[in-house]
C-alpha positions in Angstrom: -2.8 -6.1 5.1 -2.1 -9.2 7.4 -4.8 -8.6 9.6 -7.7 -6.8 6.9 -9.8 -10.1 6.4 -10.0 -10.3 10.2 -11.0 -6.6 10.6 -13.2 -6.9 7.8 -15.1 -10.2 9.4 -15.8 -8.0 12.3 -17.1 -4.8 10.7 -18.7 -6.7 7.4 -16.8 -7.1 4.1 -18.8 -5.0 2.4 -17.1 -2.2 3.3 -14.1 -3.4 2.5 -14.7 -3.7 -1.0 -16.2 -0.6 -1.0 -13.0 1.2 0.1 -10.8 -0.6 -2.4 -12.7 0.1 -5.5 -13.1 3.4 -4.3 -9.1 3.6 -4.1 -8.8 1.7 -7.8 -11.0 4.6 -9.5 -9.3 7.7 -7.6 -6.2 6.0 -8.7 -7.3 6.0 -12.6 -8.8 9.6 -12.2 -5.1 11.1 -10.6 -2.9 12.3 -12.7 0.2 10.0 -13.7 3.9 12.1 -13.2 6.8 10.6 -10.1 5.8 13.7 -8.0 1.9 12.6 -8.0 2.5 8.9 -7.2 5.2 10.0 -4.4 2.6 12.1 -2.7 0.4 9.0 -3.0 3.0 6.5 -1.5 3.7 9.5 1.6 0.2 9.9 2.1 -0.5 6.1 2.1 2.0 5.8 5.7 -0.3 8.8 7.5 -2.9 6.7 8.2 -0.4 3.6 9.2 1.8 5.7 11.4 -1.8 7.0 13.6 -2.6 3.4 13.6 0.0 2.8 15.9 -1.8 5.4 18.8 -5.1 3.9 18.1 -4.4 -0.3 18.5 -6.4 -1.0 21.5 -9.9 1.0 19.8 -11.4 -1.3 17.1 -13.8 1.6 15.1 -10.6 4.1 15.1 -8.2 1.1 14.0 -10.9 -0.2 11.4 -11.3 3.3 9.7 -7.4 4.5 9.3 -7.0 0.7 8.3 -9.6 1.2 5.4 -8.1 4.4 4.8 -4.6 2.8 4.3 -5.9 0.0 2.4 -7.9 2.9 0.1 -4.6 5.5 -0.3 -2.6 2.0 -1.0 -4.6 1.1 -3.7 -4.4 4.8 -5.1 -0.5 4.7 -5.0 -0.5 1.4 -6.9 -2.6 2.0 -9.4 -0.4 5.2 -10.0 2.4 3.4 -9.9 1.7 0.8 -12.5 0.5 2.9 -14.5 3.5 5.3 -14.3 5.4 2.0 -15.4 3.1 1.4 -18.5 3.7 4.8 -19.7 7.4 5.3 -19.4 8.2 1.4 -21.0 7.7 1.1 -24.5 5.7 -1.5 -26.2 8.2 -3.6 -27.4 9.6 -4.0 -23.5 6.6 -4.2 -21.5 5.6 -7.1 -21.2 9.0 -8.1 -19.4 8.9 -5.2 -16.9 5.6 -6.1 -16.2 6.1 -9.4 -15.7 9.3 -9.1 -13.4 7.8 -6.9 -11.3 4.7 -9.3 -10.4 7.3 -12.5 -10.4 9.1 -10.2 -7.5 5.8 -9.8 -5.9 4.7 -12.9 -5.5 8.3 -13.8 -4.8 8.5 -11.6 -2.4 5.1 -11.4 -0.9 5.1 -15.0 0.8 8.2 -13.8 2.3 7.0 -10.6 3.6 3.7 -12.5 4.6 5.8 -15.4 6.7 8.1 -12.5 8.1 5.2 -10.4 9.6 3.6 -13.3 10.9 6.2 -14.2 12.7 6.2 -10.6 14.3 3.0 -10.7 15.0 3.4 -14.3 16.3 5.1 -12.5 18.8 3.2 -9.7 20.1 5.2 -7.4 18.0 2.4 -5.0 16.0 3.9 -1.9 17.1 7.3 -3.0 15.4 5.5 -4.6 12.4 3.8 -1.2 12.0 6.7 1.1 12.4 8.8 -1.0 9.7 5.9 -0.7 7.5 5.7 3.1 8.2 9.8 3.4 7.3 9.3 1.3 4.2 6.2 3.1 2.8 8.3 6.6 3.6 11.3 5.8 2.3 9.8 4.4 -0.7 7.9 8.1 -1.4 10.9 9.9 -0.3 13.2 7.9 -3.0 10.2 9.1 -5.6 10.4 12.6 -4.5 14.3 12.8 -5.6 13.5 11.2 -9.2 14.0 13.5 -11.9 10.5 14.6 -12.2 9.0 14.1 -16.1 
């Protein structure tokens, strides 16, 4: 996500937005079980991991990188609203609100550490760590007890 406004400069931002709303309403439409959202989350690396073969060529790069950024929003609208369902009322408002205070927490972090592997020349490591993350992340929701 470090590098979508520049990719979106050069192809028009347009686009862009286009491709993100278009992940928000799939999102909404899916239906919300563990085995749904994992699928989403495993899905969401595919287009990552073949960005890695495709660095040098801008148009492929630019489309898997919409796609990810498209399948990304999918997973997290289906993700929050996994965590609406299963939290009752009365405790919601705390899970919600921890997990955006370790987002933002942890965002700046994630955001200073990939810059500094980019910094370097490292994109191919930045991607493969973000490829493991995204995988294990749907593997762990595959072995949840499904609802």
């Amino acid at each position: 996500m470090l590098i979508m406004p520049r990719i979106a400069q050069q192809v028009s931002i347009a686009p862009l937005y286009l491709v993100l709303m278009l992940g928000f309403i799939l999102g909404a439409k899916l239906a919300v079980n563990v085995r749904t959202v994992a699928r989403a989350w495993l899905f969401s690396a595919l287009p990552l991991a073949l960005i890695f073969f495709v660095i040098g060529k801008t148009v492929a790069f630019s489309i898997l990188l919409f796609l990810f950024a498209c399948l990304t929003r999918i997973h997290n609208v289906l993700e929050e609203a996994k965590e609406q369902a299963v939290t009752s009322n009365h405790y919601l408002v705390r899970v919600m609100t921890t997990i955006r205070t370790g987002a933002q927490l942890g965002g700046p972090i994630a955001s200073f550490l990939a810059g500094l592997l980019l910094d370097r020349g490292e994109q191919q490591l930045l991607i493969i760590i973000c490829v493991c993350l995204i995988l294990s992340g749907g593997i762990n929701l595959l072995f949840v007890k499904a609802d």
